[in-house]
N, C-alpha and C positions, 0 to 999 in steps of 0.2 A: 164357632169353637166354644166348648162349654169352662166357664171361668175355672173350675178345677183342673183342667188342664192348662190353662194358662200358670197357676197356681205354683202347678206342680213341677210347668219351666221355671220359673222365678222363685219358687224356693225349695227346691228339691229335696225329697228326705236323702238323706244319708245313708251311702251304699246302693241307690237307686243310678238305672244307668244316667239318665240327667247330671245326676253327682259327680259321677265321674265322669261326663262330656264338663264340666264346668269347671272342676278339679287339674283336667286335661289341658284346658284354657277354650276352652269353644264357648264364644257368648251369645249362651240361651237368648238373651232378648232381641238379638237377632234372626236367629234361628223361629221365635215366635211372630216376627214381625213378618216374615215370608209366609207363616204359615195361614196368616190372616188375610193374605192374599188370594185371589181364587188364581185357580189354576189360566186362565186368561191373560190376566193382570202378571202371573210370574212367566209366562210365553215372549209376553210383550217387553218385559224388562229384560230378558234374556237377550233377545234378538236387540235391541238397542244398545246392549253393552256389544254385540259382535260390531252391528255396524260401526261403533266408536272405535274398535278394535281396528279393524277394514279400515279403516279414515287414516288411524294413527300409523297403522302398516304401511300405506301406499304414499303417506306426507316423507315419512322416514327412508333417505336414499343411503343405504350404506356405502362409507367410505371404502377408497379402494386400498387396503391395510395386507404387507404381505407377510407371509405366516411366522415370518425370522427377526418381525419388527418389534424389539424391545421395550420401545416406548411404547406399544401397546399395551393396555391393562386387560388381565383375565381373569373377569369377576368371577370364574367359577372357582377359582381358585384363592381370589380372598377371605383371608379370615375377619369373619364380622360379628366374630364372639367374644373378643378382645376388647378392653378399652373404652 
């Protein structure tokens, strides 16, 4: 990857799409650090985050919770903007 393009994640002109991914809250210097990876190297980290995924799915037995249980929380419906 040619330094001008690294560059040009890490300090973007203004009004460039970079700008506004960074403006947006997406952090380029992540974004560049994948990219400096070969296509192999981001295969491989893929597939190890699923197995991680797979591990923590099959550890996790869900309780047996019936749908009229109050003391149940339902994070879809938390507000986590608050406070």
């Amino acid at each position: 990857m040619s330094r001008s393009i690294e560059e040009q994640l890490l300090d973007p002109r203004p009004g460039s799409a970079a700008a506004a991914a960074r403006d947006f809250g997406i952090d380029l210097t992540l974004t560049l650090q994948r990219l400096r990876l070969t296509p192999d190297e981001r295969v491989r980290q893929l597939q190890r985050a699923m197995f991680e995924i797979e591990a923590m799915r099959a550890t996790h037995k869900p309780q047996d919770v019936k749908a009229d249980d109050s003391s149940r929380t339902d994070f879809t419906t938390v507000d986590t903007t608050s406070g």
